[in-house]
N, C-alpha and C positions, 0 to 999 in steps of 0.2 A: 669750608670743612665742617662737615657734622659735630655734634657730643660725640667730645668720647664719654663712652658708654661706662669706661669702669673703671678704675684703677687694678690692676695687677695686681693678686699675693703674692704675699715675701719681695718687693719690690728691691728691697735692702739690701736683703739675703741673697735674692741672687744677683748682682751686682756685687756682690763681695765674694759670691762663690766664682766669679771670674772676674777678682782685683790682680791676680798676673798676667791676664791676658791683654796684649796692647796692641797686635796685630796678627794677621791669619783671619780663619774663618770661623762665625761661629752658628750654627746651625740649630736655629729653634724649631722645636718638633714638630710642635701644638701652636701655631702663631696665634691662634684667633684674631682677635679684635687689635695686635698688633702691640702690647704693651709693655710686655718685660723684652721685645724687640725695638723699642724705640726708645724705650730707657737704656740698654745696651749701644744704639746706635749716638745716640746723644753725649753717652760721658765713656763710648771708647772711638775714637774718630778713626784711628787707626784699623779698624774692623771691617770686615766684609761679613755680609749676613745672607744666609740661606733660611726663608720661614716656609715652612710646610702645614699647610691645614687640609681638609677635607671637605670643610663647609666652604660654601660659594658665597653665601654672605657676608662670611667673613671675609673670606679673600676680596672680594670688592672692596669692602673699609677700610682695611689693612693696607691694599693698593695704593690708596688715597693718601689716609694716614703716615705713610711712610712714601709719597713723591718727594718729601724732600730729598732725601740721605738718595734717591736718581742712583748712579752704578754703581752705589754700596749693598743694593738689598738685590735680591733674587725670591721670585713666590711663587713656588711649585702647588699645586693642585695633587690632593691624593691623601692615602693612608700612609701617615709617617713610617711604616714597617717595611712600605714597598719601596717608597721614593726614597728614604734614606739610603735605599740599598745599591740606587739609580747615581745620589749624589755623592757617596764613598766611590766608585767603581769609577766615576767621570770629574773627582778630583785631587788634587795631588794629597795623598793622608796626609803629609808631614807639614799641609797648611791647616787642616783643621782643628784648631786649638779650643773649640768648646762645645758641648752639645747639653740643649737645653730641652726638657720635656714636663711641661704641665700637663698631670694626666689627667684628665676625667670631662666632666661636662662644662662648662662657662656659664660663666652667671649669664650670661645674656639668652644664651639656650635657653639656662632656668626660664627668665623673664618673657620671651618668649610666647606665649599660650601656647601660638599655633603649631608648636613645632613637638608638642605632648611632652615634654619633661617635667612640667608642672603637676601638681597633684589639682588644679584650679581647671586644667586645661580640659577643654573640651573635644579633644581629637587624641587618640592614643598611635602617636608615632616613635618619637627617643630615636629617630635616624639622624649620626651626626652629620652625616650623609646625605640629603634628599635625594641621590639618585640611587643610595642602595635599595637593595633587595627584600630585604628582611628589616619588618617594622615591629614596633609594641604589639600590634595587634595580632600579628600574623603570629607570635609566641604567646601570647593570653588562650587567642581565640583555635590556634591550630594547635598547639604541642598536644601530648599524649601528658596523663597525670605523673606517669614518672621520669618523664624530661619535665617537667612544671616544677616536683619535687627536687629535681636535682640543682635546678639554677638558683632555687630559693633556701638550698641547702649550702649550696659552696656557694651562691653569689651572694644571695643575703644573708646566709649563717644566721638564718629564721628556727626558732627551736624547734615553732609547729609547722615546719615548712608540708607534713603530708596532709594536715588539717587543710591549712591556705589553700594549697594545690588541688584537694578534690572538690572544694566550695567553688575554684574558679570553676573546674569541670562543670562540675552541676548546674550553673548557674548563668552561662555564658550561652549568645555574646555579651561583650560590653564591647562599647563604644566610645570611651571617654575615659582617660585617667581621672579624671573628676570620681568618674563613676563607678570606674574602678576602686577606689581609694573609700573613696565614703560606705560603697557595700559590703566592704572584708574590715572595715572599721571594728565591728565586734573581736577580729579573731585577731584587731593589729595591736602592738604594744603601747602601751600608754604613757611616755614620757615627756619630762616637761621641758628638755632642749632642743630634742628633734619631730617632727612632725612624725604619725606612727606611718605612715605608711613609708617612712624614710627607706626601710630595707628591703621591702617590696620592691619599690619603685625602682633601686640600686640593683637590684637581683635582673629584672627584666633589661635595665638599662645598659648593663652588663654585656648581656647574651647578644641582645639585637648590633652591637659596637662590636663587638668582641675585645673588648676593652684589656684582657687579661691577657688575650694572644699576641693583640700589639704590641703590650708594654715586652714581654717576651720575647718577640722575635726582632723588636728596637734593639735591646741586651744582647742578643745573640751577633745581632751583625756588627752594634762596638764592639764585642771582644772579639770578634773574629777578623776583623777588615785590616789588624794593624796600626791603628792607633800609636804615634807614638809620644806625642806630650799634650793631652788633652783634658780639659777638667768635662768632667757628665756631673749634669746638675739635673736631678730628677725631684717633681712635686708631687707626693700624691696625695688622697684627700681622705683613703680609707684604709683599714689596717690588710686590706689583701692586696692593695697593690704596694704599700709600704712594705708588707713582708717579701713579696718577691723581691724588690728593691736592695733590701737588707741583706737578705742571704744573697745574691749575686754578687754584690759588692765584697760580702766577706769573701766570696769562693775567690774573686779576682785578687783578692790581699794573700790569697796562700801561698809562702813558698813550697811547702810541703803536699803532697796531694796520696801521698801514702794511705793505706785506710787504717783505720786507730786500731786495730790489730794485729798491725806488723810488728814485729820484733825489732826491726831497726827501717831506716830510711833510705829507701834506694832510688828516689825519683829525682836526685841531686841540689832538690831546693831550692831550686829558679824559677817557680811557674808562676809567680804572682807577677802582676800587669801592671801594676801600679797600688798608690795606699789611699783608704778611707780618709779621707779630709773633714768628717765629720762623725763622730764614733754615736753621737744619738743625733737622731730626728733634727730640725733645726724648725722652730717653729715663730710664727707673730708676734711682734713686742703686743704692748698693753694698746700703747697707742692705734696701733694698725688695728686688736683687735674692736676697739670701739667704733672705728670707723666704719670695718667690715666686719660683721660677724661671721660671714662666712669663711675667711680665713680662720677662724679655732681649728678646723679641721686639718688646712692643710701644714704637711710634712715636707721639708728639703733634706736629702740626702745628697753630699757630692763625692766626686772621686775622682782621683788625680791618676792616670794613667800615664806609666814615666818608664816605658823600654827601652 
């Protein structure tokens, strides 16, 4: 068996975010490298597990990684938004008792070079994918100035995102996050926790994933499938996929769905799905964060879905 490559964030947390769960199914989104699946399969025996990733890399390690736990685990190939839709539809709802989703890129990606998520790297790719379509390159080198402004506007909530945007125009091709990164350096922010090119790189990272529509139509198909005693444990790592996060989860806590200028209530007061199990963000003790620092960032929200 290889290194494992990394320890899992919120290791804790989520293993606490499903301490009633003892048997049924539990479905990680995001498996990657196989981690907060194998600490799940470890101290719930009683479990069956569903891991969905995208990457092939992954799924090869993750395979491995997880031959022990043989007819406990299941590893689909694909974008969580489609295959979950695949494994709601072809399993009984009232066995799946948890769904787990670490959103965003893996540290191993980061580490990675060749796979362009690095700001070091010397290839501009960010496909979680390698067989998709649409690479880093193809949105630096192809988009138009005001799709460049737009991603760097909602994806990186860059203040000078039209500055950014018409420098890359002018300026391009590039070739290289490296080189990306170091030639827009003048116009990137200068902070002392994140590297500046952090909201750049997040904005393009975004678009070529579609990182915002997954997480979305994941949401859509819990609330819509029928769910009915399930914990959703969601991790994300920046404040746009944490807010979408937040306001679903409230929408799904309403009894009420009236709009706040009705005079009285006529929707009868039943349409919440279940309740918030965690009313703020739930984030890394001190310890975790010394070992990872790249856990500061990330967020757990859960929610206990109970029709």
């Amino acid at each position: 068996m290889k290194d494992i490559p990394h320890i899992p964030v919120l290791y804790r947390e989520v293993l606490e975010a499903f301490d009633d769960v003892d048997e049924g199914i539990i479905i990680d989104c995001t498996m990657g490298y196989g981690g907060h699946s194998s600490l799940l399969l470890e101290n719930k025996p009683g479990i069956k597990l569903i891991g969905i990733d995208q990457d092939q890399t992954a799924i090869d390690f993750s395979t491995e990684r997880l031959g022990p736990f043989k007819e406990r685990v299941e590893i689909k190939k694909g974008r969580f938004s489609k295959v979950i839709k695949e494994i709601l539809k072809n399993n009984d709802v009232t066995e799946i008792k948890g769904i787990l989703a670490d959103i965003g890129v893996s540290s191993l990606q980061l580490d990675q070079k060749e796979r362009g998520f690095s700001y070091e790297s010397d290839t501009l790719d960010m496909r979680m994918d390698k067989d998709a379509l649409l690479s880093a390159s193809d949105v630096v080198n192809g988009y138009s100035v005001i799709e460049l402004e737009k991603i760097l506007r909602d994806y990186g909530e860059m203040r000078n995102y039209k500055q950014v945007a018409s420098y890359i125009v002018n300026n391009r091709p590039f070739h290289s996050a490296k080189e990306l990164s170091e030639k827009l350096r003048h116009l990137l922010p200068r902070g002392k926790k994140i590297h500046p090119a952090t909201l750049l790189m997040q904005a393009i990272r975004i678009e070529v994933n579609d990182e915002l529509g997954e997480l979305n139509t994941l949401l859509d198909e819990i609330q819509n499938i029928g769910l009915v005693d399930t914990d959703v444990a969601i991790i994300s790592f920046h404040s746009l996929e944490d807010r979408i996060v937040k306001q679903r989860f409230n929408e799904w806590s309403k009894e009420c769905i009236c709009p706040p200028e009705a005079f009285r209530c006529t929707c009868t007061r039943d349409h919440a799905i279940g309740r918030v199990k965690s009313k703020k963000p739930i984030t890394a003790k001190e310890d975790e964060l010394k070992k990872n620092p790249r856990s500061r960032s990330a967020k757990l929200r859960v929610f206990k879905i109970k029709r």
